[in-house]
C-alpha positions as CSV (number, residue, x, y, z in Angstrom):
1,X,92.0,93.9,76.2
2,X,92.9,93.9,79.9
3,X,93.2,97.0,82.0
4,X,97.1,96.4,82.3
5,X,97.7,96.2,78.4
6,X,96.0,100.1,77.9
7,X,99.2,101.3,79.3
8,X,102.3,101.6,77.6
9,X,105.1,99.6,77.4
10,X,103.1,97.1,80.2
11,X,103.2,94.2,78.5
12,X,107.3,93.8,79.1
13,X,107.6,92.2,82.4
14,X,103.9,92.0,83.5
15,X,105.0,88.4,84.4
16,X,107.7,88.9,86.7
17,X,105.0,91.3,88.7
18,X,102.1,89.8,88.9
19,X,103.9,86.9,90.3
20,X,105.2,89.1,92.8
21,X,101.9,90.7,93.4
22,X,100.2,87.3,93.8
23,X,102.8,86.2,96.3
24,X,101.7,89.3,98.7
25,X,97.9,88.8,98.3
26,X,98.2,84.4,99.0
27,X,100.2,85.8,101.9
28,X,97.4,88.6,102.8
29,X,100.0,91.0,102.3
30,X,101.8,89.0,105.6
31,X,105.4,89.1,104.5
32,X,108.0,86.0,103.4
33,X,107.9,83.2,105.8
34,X,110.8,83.6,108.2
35,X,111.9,81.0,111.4
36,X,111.3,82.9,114.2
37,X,112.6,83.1,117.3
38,X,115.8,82.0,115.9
39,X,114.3,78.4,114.8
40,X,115.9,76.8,111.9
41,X,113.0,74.7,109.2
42,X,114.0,71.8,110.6
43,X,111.6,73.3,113.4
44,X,108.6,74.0,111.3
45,X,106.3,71.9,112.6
46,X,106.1,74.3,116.0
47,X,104.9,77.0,113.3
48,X,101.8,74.7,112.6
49,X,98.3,76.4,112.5
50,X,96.5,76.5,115.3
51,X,92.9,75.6,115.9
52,X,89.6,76.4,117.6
53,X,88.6,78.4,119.6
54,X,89.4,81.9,117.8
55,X,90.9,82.5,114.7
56,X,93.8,80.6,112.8
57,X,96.9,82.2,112.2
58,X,100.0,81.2,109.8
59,X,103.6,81.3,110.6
60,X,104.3,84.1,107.6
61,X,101.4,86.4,108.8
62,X,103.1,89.2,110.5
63,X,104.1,92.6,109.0
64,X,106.6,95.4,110.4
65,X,106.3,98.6,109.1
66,X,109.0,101.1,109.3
67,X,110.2,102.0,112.3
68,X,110.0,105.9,113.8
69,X,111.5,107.8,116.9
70,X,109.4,108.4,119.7
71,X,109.7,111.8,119.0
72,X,110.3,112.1,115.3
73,X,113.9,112.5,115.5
74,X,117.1,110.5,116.3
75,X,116.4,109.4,119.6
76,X,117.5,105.9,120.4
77,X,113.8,104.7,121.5
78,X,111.5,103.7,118.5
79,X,108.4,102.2,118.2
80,X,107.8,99.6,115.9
81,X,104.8,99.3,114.3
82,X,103.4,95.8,112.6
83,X,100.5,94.3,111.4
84,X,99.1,90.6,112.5
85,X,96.9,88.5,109.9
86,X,94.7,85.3,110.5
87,X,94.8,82.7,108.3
88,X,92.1,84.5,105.9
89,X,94.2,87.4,105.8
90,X,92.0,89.6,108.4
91,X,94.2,91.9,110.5
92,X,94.0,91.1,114.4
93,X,92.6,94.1,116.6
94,X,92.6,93.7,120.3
95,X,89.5,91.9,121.4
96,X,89.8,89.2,118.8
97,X,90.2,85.6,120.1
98,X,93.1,83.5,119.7
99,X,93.5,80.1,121.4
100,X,91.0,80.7,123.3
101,X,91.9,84.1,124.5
102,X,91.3,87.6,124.5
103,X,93.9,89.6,122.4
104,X,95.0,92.4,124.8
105,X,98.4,94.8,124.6
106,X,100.2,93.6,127.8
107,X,98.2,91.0,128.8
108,X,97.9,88.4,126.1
109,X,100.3,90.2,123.3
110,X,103.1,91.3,125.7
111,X,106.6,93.1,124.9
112,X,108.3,90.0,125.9
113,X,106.4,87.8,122.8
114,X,108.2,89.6,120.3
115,X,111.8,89.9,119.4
116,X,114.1,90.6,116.1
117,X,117.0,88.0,115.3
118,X,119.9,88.5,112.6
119,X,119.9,92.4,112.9
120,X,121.7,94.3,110.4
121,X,121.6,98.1,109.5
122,X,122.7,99.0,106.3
123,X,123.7,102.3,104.6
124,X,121.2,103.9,103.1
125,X,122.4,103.5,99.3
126,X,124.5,101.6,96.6
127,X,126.1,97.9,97.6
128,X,129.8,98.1,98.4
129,X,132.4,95.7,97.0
130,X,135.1,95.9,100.4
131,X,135.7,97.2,103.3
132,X,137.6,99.9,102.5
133,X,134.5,101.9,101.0
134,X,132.8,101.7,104.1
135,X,132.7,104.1,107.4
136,X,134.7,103.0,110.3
137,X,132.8,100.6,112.5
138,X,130.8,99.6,109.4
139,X,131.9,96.2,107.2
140,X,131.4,95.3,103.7
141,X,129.5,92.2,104.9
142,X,127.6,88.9,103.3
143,X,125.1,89.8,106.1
144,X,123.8,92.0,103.9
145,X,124.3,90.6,100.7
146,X,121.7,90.2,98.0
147,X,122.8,87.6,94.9
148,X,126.3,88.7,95.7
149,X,125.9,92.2,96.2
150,X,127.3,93.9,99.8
151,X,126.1,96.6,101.9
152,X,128.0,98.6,104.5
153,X,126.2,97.6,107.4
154,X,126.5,96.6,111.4
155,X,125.0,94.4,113.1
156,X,122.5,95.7,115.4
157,X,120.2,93.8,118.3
158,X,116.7,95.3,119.2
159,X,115.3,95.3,122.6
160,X,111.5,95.9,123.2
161,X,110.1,97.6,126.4
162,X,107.9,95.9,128.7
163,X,104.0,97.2,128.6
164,X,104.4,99.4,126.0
165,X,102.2,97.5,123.1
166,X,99.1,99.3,122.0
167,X,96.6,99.1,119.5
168,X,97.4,102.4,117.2
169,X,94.4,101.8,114.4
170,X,91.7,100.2,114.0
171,X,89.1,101.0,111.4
172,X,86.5,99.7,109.8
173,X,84.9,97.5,113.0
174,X,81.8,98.2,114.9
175,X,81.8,101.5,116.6
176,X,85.6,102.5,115.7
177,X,86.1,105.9,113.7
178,X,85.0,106.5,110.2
179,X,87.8,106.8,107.6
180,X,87.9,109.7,105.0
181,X,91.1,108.9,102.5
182,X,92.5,110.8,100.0
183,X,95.0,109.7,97.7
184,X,97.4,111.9,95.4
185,X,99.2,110.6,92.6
186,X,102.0,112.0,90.4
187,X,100.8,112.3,87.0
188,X,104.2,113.4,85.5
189,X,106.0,112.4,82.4
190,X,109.1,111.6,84.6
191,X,107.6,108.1,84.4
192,X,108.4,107.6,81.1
193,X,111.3,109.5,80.9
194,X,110.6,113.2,79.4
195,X,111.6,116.3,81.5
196,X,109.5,119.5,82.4
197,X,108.5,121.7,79.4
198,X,110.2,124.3,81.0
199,X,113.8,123.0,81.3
200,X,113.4,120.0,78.5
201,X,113.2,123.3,75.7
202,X,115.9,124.9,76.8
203,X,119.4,124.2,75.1
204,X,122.6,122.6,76.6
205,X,125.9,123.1,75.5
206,X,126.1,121.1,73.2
207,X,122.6,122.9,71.3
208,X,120.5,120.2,72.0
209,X,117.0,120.3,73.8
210,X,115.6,117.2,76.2
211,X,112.1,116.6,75.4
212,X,111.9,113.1,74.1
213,X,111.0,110.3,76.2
214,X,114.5,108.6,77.4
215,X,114.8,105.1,78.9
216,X,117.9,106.4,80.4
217,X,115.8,109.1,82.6
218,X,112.3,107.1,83.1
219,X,111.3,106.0,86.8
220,X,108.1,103.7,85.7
221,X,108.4,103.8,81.9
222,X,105.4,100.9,81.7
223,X,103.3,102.3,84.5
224,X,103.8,99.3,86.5
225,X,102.3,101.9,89.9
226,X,99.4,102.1,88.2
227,X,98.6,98.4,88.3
228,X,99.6,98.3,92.1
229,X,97.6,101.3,92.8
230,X,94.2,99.5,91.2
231,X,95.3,96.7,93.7
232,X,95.5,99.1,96.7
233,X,91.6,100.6,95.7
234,X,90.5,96.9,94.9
235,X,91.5,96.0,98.8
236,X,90.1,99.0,100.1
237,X,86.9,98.3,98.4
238,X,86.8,94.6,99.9
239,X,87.9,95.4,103.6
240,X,85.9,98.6,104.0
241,X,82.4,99.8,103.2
242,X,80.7,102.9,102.2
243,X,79.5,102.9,105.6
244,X,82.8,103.5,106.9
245,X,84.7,105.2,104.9
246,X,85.0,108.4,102.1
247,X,87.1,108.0,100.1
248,X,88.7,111.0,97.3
249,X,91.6,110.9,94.6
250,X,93.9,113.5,93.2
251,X,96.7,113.9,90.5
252,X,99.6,116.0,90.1
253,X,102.0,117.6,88.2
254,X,103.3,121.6,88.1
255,X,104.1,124.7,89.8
256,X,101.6,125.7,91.5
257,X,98.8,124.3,93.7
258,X,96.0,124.5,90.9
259,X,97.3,121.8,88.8
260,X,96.8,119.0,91.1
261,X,92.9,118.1,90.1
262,X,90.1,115.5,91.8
263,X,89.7,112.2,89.6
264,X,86.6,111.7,92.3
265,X,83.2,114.3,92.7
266,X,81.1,114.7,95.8
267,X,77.4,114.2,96.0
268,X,77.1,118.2,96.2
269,X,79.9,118.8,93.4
270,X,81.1,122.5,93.7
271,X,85.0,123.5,94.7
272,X,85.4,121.2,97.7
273,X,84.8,117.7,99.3
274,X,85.5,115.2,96.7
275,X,85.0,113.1,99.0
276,X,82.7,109.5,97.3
277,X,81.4,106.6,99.1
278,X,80.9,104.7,96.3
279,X,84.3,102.7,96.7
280,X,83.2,100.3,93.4
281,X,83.6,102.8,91.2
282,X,87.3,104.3,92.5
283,X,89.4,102.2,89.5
284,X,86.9,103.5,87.1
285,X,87.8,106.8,88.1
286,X,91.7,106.1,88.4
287,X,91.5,104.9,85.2
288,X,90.8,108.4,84.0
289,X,94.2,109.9,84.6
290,X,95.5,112.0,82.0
291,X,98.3,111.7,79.7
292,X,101.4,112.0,82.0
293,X,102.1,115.6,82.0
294,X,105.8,116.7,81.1
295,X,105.8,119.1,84.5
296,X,107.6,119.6,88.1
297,X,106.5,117.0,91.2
298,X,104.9,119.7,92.9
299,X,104.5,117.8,96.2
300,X,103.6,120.0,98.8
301,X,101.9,122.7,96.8
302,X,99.5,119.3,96.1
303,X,99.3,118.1,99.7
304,X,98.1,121.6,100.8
305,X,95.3,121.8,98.2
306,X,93.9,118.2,98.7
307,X,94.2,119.1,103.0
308,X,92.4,122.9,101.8
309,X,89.8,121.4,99.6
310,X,89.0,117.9,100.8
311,X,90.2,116.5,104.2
312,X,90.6,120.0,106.3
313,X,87.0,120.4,105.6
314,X,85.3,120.8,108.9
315,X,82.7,118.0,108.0
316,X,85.6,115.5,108.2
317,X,86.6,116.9,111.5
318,X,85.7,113.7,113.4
319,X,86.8,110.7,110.7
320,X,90.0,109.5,110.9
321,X,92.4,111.3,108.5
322,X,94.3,109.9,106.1
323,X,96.7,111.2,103.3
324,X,98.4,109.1,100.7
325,X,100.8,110.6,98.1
326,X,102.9,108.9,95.2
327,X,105.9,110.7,94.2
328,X,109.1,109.5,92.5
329,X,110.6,112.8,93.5
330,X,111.7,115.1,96.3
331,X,109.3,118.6,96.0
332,X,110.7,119.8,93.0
333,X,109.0,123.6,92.9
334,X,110.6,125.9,95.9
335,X,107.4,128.1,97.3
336,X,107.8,130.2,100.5
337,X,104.1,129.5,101.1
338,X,104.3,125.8,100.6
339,X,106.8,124.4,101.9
340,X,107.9,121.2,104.0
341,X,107.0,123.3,107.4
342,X,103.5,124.2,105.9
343,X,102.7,121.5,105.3
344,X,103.8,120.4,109.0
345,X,101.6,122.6,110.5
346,X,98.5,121.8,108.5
347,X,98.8,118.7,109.2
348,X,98.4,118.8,112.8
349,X,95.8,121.5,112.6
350,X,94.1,119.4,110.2
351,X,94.8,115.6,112.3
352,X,95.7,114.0,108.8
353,X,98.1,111.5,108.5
354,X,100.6,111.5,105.6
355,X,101.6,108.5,103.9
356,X,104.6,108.8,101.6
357,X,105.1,106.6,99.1
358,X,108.4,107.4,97.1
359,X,109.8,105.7,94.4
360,X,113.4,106.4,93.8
361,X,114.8,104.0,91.2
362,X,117.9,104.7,89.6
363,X,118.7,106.8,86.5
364,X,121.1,107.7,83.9
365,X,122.5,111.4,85.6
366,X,123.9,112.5,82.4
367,X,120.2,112.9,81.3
368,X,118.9,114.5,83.7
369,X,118.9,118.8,84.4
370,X,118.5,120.9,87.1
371,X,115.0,121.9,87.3
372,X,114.6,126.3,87.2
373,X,111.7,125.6,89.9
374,X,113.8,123.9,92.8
375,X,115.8,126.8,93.1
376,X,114.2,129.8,91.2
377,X,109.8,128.6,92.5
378,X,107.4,128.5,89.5
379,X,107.5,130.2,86.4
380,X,104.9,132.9,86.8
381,X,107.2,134.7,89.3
382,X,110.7,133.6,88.9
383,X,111.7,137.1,87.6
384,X,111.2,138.1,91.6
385,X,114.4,137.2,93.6
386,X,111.3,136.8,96.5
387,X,110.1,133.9,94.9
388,X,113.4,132.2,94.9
389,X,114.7,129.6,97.1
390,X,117.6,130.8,100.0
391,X,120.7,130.4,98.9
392,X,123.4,128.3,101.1
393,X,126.9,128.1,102.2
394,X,127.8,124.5,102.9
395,X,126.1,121.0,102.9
396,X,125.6,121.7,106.4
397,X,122.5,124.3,105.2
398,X,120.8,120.6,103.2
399,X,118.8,118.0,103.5
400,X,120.9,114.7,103.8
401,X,119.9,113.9,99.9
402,X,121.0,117.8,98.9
403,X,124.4,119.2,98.3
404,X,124.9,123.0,98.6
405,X,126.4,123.9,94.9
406,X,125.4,126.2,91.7
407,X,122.4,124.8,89.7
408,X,123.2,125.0,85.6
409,X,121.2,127.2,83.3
410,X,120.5,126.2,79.7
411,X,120.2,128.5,77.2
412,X,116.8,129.7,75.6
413,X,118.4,129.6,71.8
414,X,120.9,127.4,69.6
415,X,123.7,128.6,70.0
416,X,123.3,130.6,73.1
417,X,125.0,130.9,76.4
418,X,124.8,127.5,79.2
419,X,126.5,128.1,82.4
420,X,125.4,128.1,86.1
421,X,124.2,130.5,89.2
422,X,126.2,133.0,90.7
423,X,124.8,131.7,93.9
424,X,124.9,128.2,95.5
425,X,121.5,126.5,96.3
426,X,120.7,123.2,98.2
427,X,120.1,120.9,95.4
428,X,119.5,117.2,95.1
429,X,122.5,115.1,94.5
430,X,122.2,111.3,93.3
431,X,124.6,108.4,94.3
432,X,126.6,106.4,91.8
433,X,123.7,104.4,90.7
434,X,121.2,107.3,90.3
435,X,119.1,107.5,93.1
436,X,118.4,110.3,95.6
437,X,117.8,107.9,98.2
438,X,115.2,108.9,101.2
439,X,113.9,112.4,101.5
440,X,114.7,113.7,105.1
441,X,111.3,116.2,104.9
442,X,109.2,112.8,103.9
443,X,110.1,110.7,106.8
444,X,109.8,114.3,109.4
445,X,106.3,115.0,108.0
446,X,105.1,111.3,108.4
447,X,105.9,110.6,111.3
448,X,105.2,114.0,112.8
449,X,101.4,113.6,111.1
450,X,101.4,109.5,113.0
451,X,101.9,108.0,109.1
452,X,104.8,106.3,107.4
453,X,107.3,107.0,105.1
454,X,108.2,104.1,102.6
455,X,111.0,104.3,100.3
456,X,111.2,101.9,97.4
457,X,114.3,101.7,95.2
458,X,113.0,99.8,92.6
459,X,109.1,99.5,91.3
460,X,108.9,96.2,92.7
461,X,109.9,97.2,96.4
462,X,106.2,98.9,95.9
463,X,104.4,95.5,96.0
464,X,103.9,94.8,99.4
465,X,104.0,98.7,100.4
466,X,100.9,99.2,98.2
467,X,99.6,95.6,99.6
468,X,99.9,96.2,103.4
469,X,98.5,99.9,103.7
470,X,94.9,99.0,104.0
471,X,95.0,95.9,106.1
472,X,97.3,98.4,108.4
473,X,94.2,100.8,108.4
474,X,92.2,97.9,109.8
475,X,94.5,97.4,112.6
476,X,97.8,98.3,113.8
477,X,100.0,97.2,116.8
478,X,103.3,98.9,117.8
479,X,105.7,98.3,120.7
480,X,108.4,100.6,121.7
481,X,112.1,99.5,121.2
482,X,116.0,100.8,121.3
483,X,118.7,99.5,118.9
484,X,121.6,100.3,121.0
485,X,124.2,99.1,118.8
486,X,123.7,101.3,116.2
487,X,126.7,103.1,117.4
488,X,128.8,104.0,114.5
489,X,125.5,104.3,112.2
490,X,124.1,107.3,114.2
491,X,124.4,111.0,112.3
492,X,124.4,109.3,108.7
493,X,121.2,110.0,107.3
494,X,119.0,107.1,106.6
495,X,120.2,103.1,107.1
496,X,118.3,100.0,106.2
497,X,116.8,97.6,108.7
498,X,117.0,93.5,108.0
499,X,116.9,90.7,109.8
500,X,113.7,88.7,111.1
501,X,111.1,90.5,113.4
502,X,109.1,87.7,115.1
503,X,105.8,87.6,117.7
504,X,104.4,84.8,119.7
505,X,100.4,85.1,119.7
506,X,99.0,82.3,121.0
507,X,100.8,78.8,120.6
508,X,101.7,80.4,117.1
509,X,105.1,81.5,116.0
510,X,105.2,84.2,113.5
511,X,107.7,85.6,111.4
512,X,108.2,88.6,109.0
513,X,112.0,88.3,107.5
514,X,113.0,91.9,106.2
515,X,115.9,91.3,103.5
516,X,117.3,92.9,100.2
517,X,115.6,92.6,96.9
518,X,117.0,89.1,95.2
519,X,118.0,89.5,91.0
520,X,117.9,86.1,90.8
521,X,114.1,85.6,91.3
522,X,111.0,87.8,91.8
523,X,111.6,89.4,94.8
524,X,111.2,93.0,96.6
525,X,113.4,94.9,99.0
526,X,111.3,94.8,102.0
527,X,113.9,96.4,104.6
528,X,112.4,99.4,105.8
529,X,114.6,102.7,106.2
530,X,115.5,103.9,109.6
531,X,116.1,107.9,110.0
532,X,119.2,107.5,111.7
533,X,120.1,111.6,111.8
């Protein structure tokens, strides 16, 4: 039996994903293969791999991440951040040779090498069908279109600064930093569909409870992340050593901190420092997850813990500092003590860098309830009006995925009385098709920690997230860039960035074309989201 059949349901469309997946590893996680520079494939032959001296490099091996502000908020200069590959799928660091030469920022990889060509933003959400559903200065356009479907979007150029490339990571080479990792998962039966014990019991109007699994509600019913996250460990395995890197795991799922528990011991065992060099044996130890656990996403109760008990640790102090975390959910447990700004400030004290990765796909609303923690903080205490959440008086109070309104209460009985708060609360609110859409606190805490935030509305966009994290760890460029026609986009929460980000290393072209997820083929939504408040 393989390791993908013990899970349920995974047997349904393994095909489609593991030819996705296998797509992104040929391509060492390097992107599609995009003309670049404008160049139509009647110009392909320019794209052909180079030679000695130095390493080879393809035409497809080039990787943006998501773009943040300079500053972590809406200011109009960004930096972009990619990843270069040689031919054998090894991310380029500066000192590496290429043609012959050195490869320097500013020098030999210069502002002026790269560029981005058919720039779109779209609106952050569902597709559109005409014009008239779209904000002014925004079109329902085929720019944006994915197997017929539209996107309110502009067009938008990019412009990158002269001498402002640097090298922002570069791990696991000769005499770089060591890297200690720690990686949280959500363990929660939201995957397949059930809701939290604690709101699932309860009884709607209509007398009825909500705790079977439901298609209807389930973000990953066959536990496809699981798969992609045994990938992710393989990779780090193969590209890093125990030399060089620590590595722990976590899952989670509840109302308080407690509940999120190490899958990984230390060498000393004890309360702390999970922390194992022995990076063969992490998918043995992933493969000991639970039975997904019908509680709240307890997010940043989680992040806290793992940064108290594993990577705040003063032995860590010098290793770089790293902190990945799975969640299909905004933080769904209000806690004065643990909240967004918290976890802010432990992460600079700490120097860890978060990585989000949040799965949003989209879900039947009638099925879903509000949740007693997001607004009331966990169960042990939600009899204290100091354990509950503030209260608001508009939208204005929100997050940019919240809406300030009444959350409804269910009854404890058959028969008994289902209403809603006396007060308002800022609660999520889903668009047409489901989804929450990019968590505002996410993309702050990332890029405030020097991480990234990746949203992915369906659990194939994860492919090449999962895929391109560790080479990224390995090495890093960025480059520092406006979009100044953005224009009518600015103050509208988060937008979606396509078009075809190209670099000239060498005599090589290369090319990285960021587009919506296809339905007619395997394919993955590879625009990354721009915070665009």
């Amino acid at each position: 039996m393989s390791w993908l059949s013990r899970f349920p349901g995974s047997g349904v469309r393994t095909g489609a994903w593991v030819t996705l997946s296998a797509i992104w590893l040929a391509l060492g996680a390097c992107g599609d293969d995009a003309p670049a520079h404008g160049r139509t494939d009647a110009d392909s032959g320019d794209l052909a791999d180079v030679g000695e001296p130095g390493l080879e490099l393809t035409s497809s091996a080039l990787r943006l991440l998501p773009p943040q502000g300079q500053e972590c908020g809406g200011e109009p200069t960004l930096r972009f951040p990619f990843v270069l590959f040689s031919q054998e799928g090894t991310p380029l660091a500066q000192g590496d040779m290429v043609d012959g030469e050195w490869l320097r920022p500013n020098e030999t990889l210069e502002a002026g090498h790269l560029s981005f060509d058919q720039g779109y933003v779209a609106r952050s959400g569902p597709s559109c069908r005409s014009d008239v559903e779209c904000a002014e200065g925004l079109s329902c356009t085929a720019a944006e279109r994915a197997d017929g479907q539209r996107f309110c979007a502009a067009p938008v150029t990019a412009s990158f600064v002269p001498g402002t490339v640097r090298q922002e990571l570069a791990l696991g080479r000769e005499g770089s930093r060591e890297l200690a990792l720690s990686v949280l998962i959500q363990n929660t039966a939201s995957f397949d569909g059930r809701l939290p014990t604690s709101v699932g019991a309860l009884y709607d109007e209509h007398g009825e409870q909500a705790l079977v699994a439901n298609p209807g509600r389930a973000t990953d019913a066959e536990l496809r992340h699981r798969v992609m996250i045994q990938d992710f460990l393989t990779s780090l395995a193969g590209r890093f050593s125990p030399e060089n890197a620590a590595v722990s795991l976590w899952f989670f799922g509840g109302d308080v901190g407690a509940q999120a528990r190490p899958l990984t011991s230390g060498a000393e065992g004890g309360l702390s420092d999970y922390f194992t060099r022995d990076l063969e044996s992490l998918n043995d130890r992933l493969r000991e997850l639970p039975t997904l656990i019908p509680r709240e996403a307890n997010v940043y109760q989680s992040i806290l813990r793992v940064l108290d008990r594993d990577l705040g640790l003063e032995k860590y102090q010098e290793f770089e500092k790293i902190l990945v975390v799975f969640t299909d959910a905004p933080d769904q447990v209000y806690d004065p003590q643990a909240g967004a700004e918290e976890v802010r400030e432990r992460l600079v004290e700490t120097g860890v860098r978060l990585v989000v990765v949040h799965l949003d796909t989209a879900l039947d609303t009638a099925l879903l309830r509000d949740l007693p923690s997001q607004w009331g903080g966990n169960e042990a205490c939600r009899d204290d009006a100091s354990c509950g959440a503030p209260t608001c008086q508009s939208d204005a109070d929100c997050q940019s995925f919240e809406r300030c309104r009444s959350a409804r209460l269910y009854a404890e009985q058959p028969g008994g009385a289902a209403g809603q708060t006396p007060d308002a609360y800022c609660l999520p609110a889903r668009d047409r098709q489901g989804r929450v859409g990019p968590v505002d606190a996410y993309a702050e805490l990332a890029c405030a920690s020097g991480g990234h935030y990746f949203y992915a509305a369906e659990v194939d966009d994860m492919v090449p997230v999962w895929n391109v994290l560790v080479p990224a760890w390995q090495s890093t460029w960025s480059v520092a860039g406006t979009l100044p026609t953005l224009g009518a986009l600015r103050g509208s929460g988060f937008g979606r960035l396509s078009g075809v980000f190209s670099a000239k290393v060498g005599e090589t072209h290369l090319g990285d074309r960021l587009s919506p997820r296809l339905e007619t083929r395997v394919s993955a939504d590879t625009r990354p989201v721009l915070d665009l408040r």
